[in-house]
C-alpha positions in Angstrom: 10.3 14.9 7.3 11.8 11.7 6.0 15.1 11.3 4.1 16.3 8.0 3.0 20.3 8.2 1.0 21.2 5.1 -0.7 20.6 2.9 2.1 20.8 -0.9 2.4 20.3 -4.0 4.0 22.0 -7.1 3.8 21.0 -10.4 6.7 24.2 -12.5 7.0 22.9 -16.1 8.5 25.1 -19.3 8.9 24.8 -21.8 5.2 22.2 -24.3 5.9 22.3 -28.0 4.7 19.9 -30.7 4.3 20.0 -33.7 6.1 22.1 -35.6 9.2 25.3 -35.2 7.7 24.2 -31.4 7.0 23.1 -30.6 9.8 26.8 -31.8 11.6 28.4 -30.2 8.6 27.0 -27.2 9.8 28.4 -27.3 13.0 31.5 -27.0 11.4 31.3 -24.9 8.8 31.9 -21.5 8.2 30.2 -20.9 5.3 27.6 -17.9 5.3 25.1 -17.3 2.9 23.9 -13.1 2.6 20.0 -12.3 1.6 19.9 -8.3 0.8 16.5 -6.9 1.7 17.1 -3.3 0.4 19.1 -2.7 -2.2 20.4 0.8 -2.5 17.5 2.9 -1.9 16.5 6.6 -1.5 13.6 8.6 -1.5 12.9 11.8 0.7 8.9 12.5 2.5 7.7 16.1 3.1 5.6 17.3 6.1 1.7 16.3 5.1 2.2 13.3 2.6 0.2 10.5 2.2 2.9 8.1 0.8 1.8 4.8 -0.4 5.0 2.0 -0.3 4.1 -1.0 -1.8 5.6 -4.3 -3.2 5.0 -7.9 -3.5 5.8 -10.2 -0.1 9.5 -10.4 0.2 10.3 -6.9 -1.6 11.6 -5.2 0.7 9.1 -2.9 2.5 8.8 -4.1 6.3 12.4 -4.2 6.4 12.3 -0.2 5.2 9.7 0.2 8.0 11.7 -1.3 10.2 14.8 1.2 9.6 12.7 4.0 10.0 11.9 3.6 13.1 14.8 2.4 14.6 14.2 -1.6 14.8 16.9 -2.7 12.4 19.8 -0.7 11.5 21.2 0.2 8.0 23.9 -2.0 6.5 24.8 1.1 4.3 23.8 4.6 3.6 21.6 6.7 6.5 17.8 7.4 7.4 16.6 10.5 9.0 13.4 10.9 10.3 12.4 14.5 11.6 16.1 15.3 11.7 17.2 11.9 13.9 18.7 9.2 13.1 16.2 6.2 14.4 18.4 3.5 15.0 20.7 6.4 17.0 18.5 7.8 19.1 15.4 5.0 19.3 14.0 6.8 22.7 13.5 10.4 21.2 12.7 8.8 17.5 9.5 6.7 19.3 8.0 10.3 20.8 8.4 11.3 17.3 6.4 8.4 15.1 3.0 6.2 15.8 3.0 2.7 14.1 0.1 0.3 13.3 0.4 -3.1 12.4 -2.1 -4.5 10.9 -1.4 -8.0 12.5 0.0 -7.0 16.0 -1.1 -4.7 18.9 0.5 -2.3 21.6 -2.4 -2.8 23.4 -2.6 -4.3 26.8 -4.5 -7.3 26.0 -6.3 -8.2 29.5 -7.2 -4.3 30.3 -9.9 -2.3 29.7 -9.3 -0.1 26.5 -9.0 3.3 28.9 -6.3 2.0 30.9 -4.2 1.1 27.6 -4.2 5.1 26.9 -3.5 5.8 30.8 -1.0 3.7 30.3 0.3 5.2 26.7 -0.3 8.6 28.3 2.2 8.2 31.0 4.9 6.5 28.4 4.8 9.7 26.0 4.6 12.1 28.7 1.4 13.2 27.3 0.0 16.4 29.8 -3.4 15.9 31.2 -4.6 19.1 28.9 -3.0 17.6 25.8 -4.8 14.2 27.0 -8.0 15.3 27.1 -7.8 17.4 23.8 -6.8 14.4 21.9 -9.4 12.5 23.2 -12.1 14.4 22.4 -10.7 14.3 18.8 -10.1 10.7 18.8 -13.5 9.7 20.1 -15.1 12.2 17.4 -13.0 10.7 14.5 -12.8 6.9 15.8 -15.9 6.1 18.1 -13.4 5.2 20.5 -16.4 5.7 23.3 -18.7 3.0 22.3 -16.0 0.5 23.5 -13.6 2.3 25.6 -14.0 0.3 29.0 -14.3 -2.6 27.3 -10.8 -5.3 28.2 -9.0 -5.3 24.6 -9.4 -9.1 24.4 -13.0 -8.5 24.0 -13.0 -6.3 21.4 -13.4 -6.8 17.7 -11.2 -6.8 14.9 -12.8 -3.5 13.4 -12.7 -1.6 16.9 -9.1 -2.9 17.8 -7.8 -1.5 15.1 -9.7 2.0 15.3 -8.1 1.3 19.0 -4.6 1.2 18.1 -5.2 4.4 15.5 -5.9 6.1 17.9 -3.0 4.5 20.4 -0.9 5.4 18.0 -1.6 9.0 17.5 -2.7 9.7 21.5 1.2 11.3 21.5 0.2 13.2 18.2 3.6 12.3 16.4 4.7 14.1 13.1 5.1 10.6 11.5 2.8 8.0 11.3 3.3 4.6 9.9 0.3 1.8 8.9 1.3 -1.3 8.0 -1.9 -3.1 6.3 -4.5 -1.2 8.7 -7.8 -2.6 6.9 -6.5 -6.1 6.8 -9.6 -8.2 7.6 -12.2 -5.4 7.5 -15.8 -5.1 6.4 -16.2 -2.0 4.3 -18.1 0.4 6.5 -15.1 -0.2 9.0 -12.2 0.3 6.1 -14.5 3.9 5.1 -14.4 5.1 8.7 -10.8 4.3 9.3 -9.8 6.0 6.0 -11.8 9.1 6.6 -10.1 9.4 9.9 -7.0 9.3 8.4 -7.9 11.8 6.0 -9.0 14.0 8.4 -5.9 13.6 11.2 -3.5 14.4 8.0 -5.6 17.1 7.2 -5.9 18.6 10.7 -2.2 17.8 11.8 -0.1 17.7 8.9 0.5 14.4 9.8 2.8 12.6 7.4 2.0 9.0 6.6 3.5 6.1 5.3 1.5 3.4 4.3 2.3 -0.2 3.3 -0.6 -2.3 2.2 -1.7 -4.7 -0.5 -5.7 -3.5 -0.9 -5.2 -1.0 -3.3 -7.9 0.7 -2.9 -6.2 2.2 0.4 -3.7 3.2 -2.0 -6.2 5.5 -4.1 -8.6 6.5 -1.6 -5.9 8.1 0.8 -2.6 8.3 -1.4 -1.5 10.7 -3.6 2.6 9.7 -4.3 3.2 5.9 -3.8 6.4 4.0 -4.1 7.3 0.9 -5.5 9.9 -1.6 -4.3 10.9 -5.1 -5.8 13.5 -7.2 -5.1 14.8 -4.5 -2.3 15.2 -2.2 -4.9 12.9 1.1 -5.4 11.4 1.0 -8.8 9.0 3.7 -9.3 8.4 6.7 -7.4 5.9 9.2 -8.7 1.8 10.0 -8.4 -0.9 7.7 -9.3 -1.7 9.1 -12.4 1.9 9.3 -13.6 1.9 5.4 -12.7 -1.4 5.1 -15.0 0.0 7.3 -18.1 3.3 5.1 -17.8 1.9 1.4 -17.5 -1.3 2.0 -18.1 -1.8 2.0 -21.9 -4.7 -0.4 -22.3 -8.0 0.6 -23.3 -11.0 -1.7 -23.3 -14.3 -0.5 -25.4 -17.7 -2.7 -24.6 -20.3 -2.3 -27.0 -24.0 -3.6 -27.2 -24.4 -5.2 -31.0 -27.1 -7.7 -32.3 -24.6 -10.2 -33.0 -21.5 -10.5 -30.6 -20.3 -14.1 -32.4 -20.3 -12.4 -36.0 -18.7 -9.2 -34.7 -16.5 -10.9 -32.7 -14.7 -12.1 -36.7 -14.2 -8.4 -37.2 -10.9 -8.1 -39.4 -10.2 -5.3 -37.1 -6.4 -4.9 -37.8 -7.2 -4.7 -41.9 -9.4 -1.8 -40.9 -7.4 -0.1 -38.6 -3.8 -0.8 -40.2 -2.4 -2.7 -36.8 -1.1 -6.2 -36.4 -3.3 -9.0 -34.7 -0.7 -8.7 -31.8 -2.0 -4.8 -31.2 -5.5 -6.1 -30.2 -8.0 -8.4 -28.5 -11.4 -8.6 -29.6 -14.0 -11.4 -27.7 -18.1 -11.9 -28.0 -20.3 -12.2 -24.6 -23.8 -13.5 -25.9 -25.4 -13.7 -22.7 -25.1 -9.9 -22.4 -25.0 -9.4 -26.2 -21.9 -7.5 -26.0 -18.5 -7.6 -28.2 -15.4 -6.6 -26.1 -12.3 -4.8 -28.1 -8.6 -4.9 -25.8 -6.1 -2.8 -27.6 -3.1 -0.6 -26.8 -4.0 3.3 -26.5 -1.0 4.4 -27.8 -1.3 2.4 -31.4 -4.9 2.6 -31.5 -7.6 5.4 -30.6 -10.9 4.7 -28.8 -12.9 6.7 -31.9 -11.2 4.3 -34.6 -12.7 1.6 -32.9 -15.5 2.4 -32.5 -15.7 4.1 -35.6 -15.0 1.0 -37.3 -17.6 -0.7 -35.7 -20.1 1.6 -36.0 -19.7 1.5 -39.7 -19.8 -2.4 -39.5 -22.6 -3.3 -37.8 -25.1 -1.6 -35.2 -23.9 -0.3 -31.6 -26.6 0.3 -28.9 -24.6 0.8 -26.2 -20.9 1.5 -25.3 -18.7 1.5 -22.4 -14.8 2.5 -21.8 -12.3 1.1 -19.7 -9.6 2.2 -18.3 -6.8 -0.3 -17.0 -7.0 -0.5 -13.0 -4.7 0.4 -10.8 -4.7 -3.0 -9.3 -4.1 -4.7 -12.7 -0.6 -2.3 -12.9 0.4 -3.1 -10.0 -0.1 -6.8 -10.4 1.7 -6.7 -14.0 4.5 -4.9 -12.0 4.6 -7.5 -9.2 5.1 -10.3 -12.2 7.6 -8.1 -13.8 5.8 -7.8 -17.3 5.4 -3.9 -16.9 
């Protein structure tokens, strides 16, 4: 559905310097200064994904968005969507995709929310059968009929956005792309819009591309994410790849009498590892002692073996790292 070859984009913008005499320099000059966005990229989308792309601000991703559907164009390589070209063929590309943006709206701001689809309807050539069929779907998996003749402007940030879903996918494209679509929600509003995405992928085939920084999008609705960083794709794979590659801590909790005393454990004499391989730290208001180590040097039975033999354990607890700790580690480049 989506085939990306080794494309790029470079933003050529006139040198900038500071001051009086820079900014009359300036006139003058024809020095250029050349920021690349994406940096020799490529990745390819079946029919039916759920695609998570993510990356720290400035990686890369809006401008990837923004080749897909045809805003910007490629400074090298090509982009296919559906079999088009976006940037070639921008009129036939938009009946093809639905975007969401998180922070914007393609809604008509001072009318009611009806007359926004009317409106939509007449844009994508939608047929009246088609029109009604859609909205009996999108009411059922959006509540769109609690606010529907309500002017946008009045609605709230929760049903604006279930608005613009369903905007978005009134045409029923093939492609859909969500840029941040839970930003500022409550959590009963982020549930709903995820299980309506769920279900439209499920029902349509609908493949989706989403960018967003609350990783739990990420794992509720995304099996294959992709990583980009400094405009170049880093990682592209499934969650638990991800999780078996960068995710090799393990953290054990155990309940002991005394966390302070544990807590002076020669653990690396008992366990043959370097100080460097492990973390251990007491918690006395909870009576715990906390063990940090590296699952690949050292198993979860040694350590608690160890301790076991050491001193009494009421309690235990395992730990797995969290996908939002990987992906921060990644962000700060010390995965």
């Amino acid at each position: 559905m989506i085939e990306v070859n080794h494309v790029s984009k470079e933003f050529v913008s006139a040198k900038k310097y500071p001051g009086l005499k820079g900014a009359l320099k300036g006139l003058v000059s024809r020095e250029k200064t050349r920021k690349v966005a994406v940096d020799d990229i490529s990745f390819q989308i079946g029919k039916g994904e759920i695609v998570g792309y993510i990356g720290s601000n400035g990686a890369g991703k809006s401008t990837t968005i923004k080749m897909m559907t045809g805003i910007l164009v490629p400074t090298k390589g090509t982009c296919r969507v559906n079999g088009i070209e976006p940037y070639k063929n921008r009129k036939k590309n938009a009946k093809n995709i639905g975007v969401v943006f998180g922070q914007r709206t393609q809604l008509w701001w001072d009318l009611p929310l009806s007359e926004s689809f009317t409106i939509l309807k007449e844009i994508y050539d939608v047929s009246d059968e088609a029109y009604r069929e859609r909205m009996e779907f999108l009411n059922r998996v959006l509540g769109l009929d609690e606010f529907f003749s309500q002017p946008v402007r009045n609605l709230s940030l929760g049903q604006r956005m279930r608005a613009d879903l369903g905007a978005a996918l009134l045409h029923n494209p093939p492609v859909l792309y969500l840029d941040e679509p839970t930003i500022g929600l409550d959590l009963v509003v982020k549930d709903n819009i995820r299980a309506a995405i769920r279900e439209i992928n499920e029902k349509y085939q609908t493949t989706v591309v989403l960018t967003t920084h609350d990783i739990e999008d990420i794992e509720e609705l995304c099996s294959r994410i992709l990583i980009i960083d400094q405009g170049k794709l880093i990682y592209d794979g499934s969650l638990e790849e991800l999780k078996e590659r960068y995710g090799t801590k393990r953290k054990v909790v155990m309940e002991v009498p005394d966390p302070v005393q544990t807590e002076n454990m020669p653990l690396d004499e008992y366990l043959s590892v370097s100080k460097e391989d492990y973390e251990i730290w007491a918690d006395t208001e909870n009576s715990t002692v906390t063990v940090s180590f590296d699952k690949n040097k050292v198993q979860v039975s040694e350590v608690i073996g160890q301790m076991m033999q050491h001193t009494q354990v009421k309690d235990v607890k395992i730990y797995e790292t969290e996908l939002a700790e990987i992906v921060k580690a990644i962000y700060q480049h010390r995965a």
